[in-house]
C-alpha positions in Angstrom: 0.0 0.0 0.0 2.7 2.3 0.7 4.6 1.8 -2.6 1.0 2.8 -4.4 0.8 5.8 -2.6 4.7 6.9 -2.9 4.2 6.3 -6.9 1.0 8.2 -6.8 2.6 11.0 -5.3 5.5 11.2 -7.2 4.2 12.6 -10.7 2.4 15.7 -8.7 5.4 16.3 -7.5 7.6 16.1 -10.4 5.1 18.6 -12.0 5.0 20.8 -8.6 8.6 20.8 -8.4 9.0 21.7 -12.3 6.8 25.2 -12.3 6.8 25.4 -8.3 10.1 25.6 -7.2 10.5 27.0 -3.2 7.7 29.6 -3.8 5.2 28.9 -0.9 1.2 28.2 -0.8 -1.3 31.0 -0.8 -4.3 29.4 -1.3 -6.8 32.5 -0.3 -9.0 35.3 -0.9 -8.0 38.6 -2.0 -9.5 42.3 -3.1 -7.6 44.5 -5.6 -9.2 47.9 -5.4 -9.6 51.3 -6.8 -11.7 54.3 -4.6 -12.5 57.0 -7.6 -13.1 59.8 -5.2 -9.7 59.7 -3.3 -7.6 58.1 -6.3 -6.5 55.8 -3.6 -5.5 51.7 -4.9 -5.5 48.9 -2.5 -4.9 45.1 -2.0 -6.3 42.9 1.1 -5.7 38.9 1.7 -6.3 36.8 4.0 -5.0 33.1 4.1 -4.4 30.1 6.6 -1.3 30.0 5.4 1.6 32.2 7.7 2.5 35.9 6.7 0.2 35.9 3.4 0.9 39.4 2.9 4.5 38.9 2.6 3.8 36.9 -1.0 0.4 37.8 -1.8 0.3 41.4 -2.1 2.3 44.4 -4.0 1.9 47.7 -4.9 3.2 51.2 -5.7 1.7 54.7 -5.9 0.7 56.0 -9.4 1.1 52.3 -10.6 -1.3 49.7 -9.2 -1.4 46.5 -7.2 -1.2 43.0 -7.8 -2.4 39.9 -5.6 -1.0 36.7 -6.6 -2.1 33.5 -5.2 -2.9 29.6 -5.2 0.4 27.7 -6.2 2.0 30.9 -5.6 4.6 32.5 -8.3 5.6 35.6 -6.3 7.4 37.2 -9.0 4.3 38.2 -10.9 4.1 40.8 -7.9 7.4 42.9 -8.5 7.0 41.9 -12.5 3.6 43.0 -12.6 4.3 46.6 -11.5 7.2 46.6 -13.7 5.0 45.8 -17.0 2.2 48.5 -15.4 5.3 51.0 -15.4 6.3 50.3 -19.5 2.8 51.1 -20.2 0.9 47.6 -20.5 -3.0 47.6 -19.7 -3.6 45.2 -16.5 -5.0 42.6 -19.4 -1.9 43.0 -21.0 0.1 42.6 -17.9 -1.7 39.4 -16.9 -1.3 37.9 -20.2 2.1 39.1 -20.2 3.2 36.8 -17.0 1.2 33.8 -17.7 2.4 33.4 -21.8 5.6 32.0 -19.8 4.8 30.5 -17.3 4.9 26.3 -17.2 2.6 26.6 -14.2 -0.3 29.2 -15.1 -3.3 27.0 -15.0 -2.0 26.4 -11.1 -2.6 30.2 -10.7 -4.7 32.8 -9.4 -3.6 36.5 -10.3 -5.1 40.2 -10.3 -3.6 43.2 -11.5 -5.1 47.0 -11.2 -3.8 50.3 -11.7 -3.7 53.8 -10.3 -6.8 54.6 -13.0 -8.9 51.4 -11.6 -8.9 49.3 -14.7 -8.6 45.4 -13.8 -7.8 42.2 -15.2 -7.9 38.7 -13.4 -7.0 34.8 -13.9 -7.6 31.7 -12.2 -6.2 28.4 -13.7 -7.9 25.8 -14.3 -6.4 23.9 -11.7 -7.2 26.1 -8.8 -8.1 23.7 -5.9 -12.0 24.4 -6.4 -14.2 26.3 -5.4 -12.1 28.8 -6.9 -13.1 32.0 -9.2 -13.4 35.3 -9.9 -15.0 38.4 -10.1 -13.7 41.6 -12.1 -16.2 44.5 -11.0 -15.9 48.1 -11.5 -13.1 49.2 -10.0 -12.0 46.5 -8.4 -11.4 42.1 -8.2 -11.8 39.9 -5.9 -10.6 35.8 -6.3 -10.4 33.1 -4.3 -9.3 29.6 -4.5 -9.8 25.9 -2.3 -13.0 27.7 -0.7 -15.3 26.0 1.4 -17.7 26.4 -1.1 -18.1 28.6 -4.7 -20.3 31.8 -2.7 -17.4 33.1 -1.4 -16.0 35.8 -4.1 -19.8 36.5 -4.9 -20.4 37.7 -1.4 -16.7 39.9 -1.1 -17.9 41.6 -4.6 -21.6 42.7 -3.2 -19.5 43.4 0.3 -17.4 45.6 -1.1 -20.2 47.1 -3.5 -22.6 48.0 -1.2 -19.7 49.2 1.5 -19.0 53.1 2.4 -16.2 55.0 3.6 -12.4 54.7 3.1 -10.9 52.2 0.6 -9.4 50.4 3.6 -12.2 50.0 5.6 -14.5 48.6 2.2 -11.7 45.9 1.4 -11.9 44.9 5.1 -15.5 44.8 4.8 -14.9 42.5 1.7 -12.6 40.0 4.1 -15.2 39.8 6.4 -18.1 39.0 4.2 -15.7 36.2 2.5 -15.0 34.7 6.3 -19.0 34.8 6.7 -20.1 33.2 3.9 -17.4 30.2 4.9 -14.1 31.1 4.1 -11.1 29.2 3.4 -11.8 25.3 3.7 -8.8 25.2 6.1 -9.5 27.9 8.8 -7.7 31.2 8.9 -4.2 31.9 10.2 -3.2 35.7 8.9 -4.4 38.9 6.9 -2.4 41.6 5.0 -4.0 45.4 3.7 -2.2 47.8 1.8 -3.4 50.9 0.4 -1.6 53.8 -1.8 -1.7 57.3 -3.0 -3.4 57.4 -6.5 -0.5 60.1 -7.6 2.9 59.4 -6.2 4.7 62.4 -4.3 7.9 61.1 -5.0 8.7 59.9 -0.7 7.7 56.7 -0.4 7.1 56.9 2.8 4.2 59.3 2.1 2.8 57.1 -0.6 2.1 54.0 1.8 -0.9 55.3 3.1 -1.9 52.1 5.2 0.4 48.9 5.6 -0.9 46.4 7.7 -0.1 42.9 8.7 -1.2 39.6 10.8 0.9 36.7 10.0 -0.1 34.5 12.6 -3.5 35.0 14.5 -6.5 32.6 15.7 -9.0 36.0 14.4 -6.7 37.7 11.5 -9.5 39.6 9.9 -11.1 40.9 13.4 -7.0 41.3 14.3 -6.5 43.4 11.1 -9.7 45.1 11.6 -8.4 46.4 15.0 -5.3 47.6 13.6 -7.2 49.3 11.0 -9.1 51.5 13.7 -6.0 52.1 15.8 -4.3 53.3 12.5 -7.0 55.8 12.0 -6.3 56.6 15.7 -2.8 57.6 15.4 -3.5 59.3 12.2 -5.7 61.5 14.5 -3.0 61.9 16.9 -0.4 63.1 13.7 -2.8 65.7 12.2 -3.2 67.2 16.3 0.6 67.2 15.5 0.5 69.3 12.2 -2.6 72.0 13.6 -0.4 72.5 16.9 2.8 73.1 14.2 0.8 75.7 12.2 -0.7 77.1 15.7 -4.0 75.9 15.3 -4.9 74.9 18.5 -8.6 74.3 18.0 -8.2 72.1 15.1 -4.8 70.2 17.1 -7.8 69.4 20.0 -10.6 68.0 17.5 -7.9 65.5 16.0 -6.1 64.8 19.7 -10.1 64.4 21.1 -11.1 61.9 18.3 -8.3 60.0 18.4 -9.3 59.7 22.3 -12.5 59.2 22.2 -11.7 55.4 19.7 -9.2 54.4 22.3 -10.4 56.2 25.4 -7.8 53.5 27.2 -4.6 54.6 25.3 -2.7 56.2 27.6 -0.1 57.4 25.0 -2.5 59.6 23.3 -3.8 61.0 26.6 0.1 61.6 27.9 1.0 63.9 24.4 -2.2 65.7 24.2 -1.4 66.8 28.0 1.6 67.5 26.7 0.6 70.0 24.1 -1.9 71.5 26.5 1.3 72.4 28.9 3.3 73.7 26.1 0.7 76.3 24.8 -0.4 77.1 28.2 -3.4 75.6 29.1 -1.9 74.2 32.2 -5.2 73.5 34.2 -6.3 70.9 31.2 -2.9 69.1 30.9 -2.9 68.4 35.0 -6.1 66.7 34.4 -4.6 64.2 32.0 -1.7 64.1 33.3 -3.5 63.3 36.6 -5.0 60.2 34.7 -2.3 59.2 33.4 0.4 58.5 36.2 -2.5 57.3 38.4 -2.7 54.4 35.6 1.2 54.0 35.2 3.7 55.7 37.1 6.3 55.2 34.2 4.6 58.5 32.2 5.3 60.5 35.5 9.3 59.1 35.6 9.7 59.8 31.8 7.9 63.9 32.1 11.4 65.9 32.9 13.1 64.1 30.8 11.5 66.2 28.1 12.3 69.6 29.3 16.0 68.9 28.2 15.0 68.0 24.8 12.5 70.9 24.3 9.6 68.4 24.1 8.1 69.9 27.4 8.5 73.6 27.6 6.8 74.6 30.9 8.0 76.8 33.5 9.7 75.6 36.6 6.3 76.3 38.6 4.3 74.5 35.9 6.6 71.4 35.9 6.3 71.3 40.0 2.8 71.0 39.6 2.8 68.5 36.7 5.4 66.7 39.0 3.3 66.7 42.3 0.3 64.9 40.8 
């Protein structure tokens, strides 16, 4: 019995090993994405399979992004952006990568860019249930499903979703994981979302990089990360107003970044912080207050600004702050 199975075995993995090589699983579902107001282009995955992100998803401002999944062939990623770059349409792109490639009918690929026009493939020999859907803007695919529903429901998910691209492809994970998911559970979650127009930094173009690479809840985990994300980006833009002296509008953000994590204690600690610097002593000390009652670390770390101009209070004010 054991020689049957070895010989069965062997010509799978003589073809695996041909168009396969050491690139890893990523049997999935994914969302490439376009949002026509902001310009903004996205790609979400979410896999039992570890770090999915790391393999599944690419992008670049101004360009587009590219999921590729199934018997994964992780160069169509970096290649895919390259091909967007020389001026091939996402069809052409698509085509382009599988004409080549031995192992194309084992694939599952989608390609947008910065304009929202899609193209996407699944092979043949996708572990079913596996499709696709190309939609207005936007794709979403999946492969060795639990049953043949699941892109259906991530296309009217994301269709009938409002707000911020980021928060409509997570919207799209979740309906996937409701109307059963992966056959094999769930294990991690990637989103990634870009400027439409590239500024030229990088760093500025990466509007929202998320991972979970190994969770028991990765789409509820990225979810979470999502929201604290949007937190911080409060937090920055209090940052910006109280640059350009707008205190009122440095409050609003530094308020409703609070009011989503009323427990952080970080956000409370800096917003006390710019209180004291512009004078508005009486507020910090109630934060403060708060703060070092909760953790008495805050309360070590506080002169340790005044050196390094973080904290610029008056000897008086820093007593008080210190006698909490």
């Amino acid at each position: 019995m054991k020689k049957i199975i070895l010989l069965l075995l062997i010509p799978f993995a003589l073809t695996a090993q041909s168009f396969y090589g050491n690139n890893p699983f990523a049997h999935t579902y994914s969302i490439v994405a376009y949002d026509s107001t902001t310009g903004e282009i996205g790609v979400a995955v979410q896999s039992h399979w570890f770090s999915v992100g790391t393999v599944v998803c690419w992008g670049e401002a101004g360009v587009g992004v590219v999921a590729t999944q199934s018997f994964v062939n992780v160069s169509f990623g970096p290649r895919g952006l390259e091909l967007l770059k020389e001026g091939l349409t996402p069809g052409e792109a698509v085509d382009k990568l599988l004409s080549d490639d031995e192992g194309r009918e084992y694939r599952q690929l989608a390609i947008l860019d910065a304009k929202g026009n899609v193209a996407a493939f699944t092979g043949k020999n996708c572990i079913q249930p596996a499709g696709h859907i190309v939609g207005k803007g936007y794709s979403v695919q999946a492969n060795l499903m639990s049953n043949d529903k699941i892109w259906g429901a991530m296309s009217k998910a994301f269709e009938n979703s409002e707000g911020p691209l980021a928060e409509r492809m997570v919207a799209a994970l979740e309906a996937a994981e409701n109307a059963g998911g992966d056959i094999r559970g769930k294990q991690s979650a990637a989103l990634l979302v870009f400027s439409g127009k590239p500024t030229g930094k990088i760093w500025l173009d990466k509007l929202v990089d998320l991972r979970v690479d190994d969770h028991p809840e990765p789409i509820k985990e990225i979810k979470r990360l999502l929201k604290v994300h949007r937190a911080y980006e409060h937090m920055n833009n209090g940052d910006l107003a109280v640059e350009k002296n707008d205190m009122e509008t440095a409050m609003k953000e530094y308020s409703a970044a609070m009011d989503m994590f009323p427990d952080n204690l970080e956000m409370k600690y800096w917003t006390a912080v710019t209180l004291a610097n512009n004078d508005r002593i009486e507020d910090a000390l109630i934060l403060f207050k708060e703060v070092f009652d909760k953790d008495k670390n805050w309360k070590t770390l506080t002169p340790r600004l005044v050196p390094s101009g973080l904290l610029k209070v008056t000897d008086e004010n820093l007593k008080l702050i210190m006698n909490l």
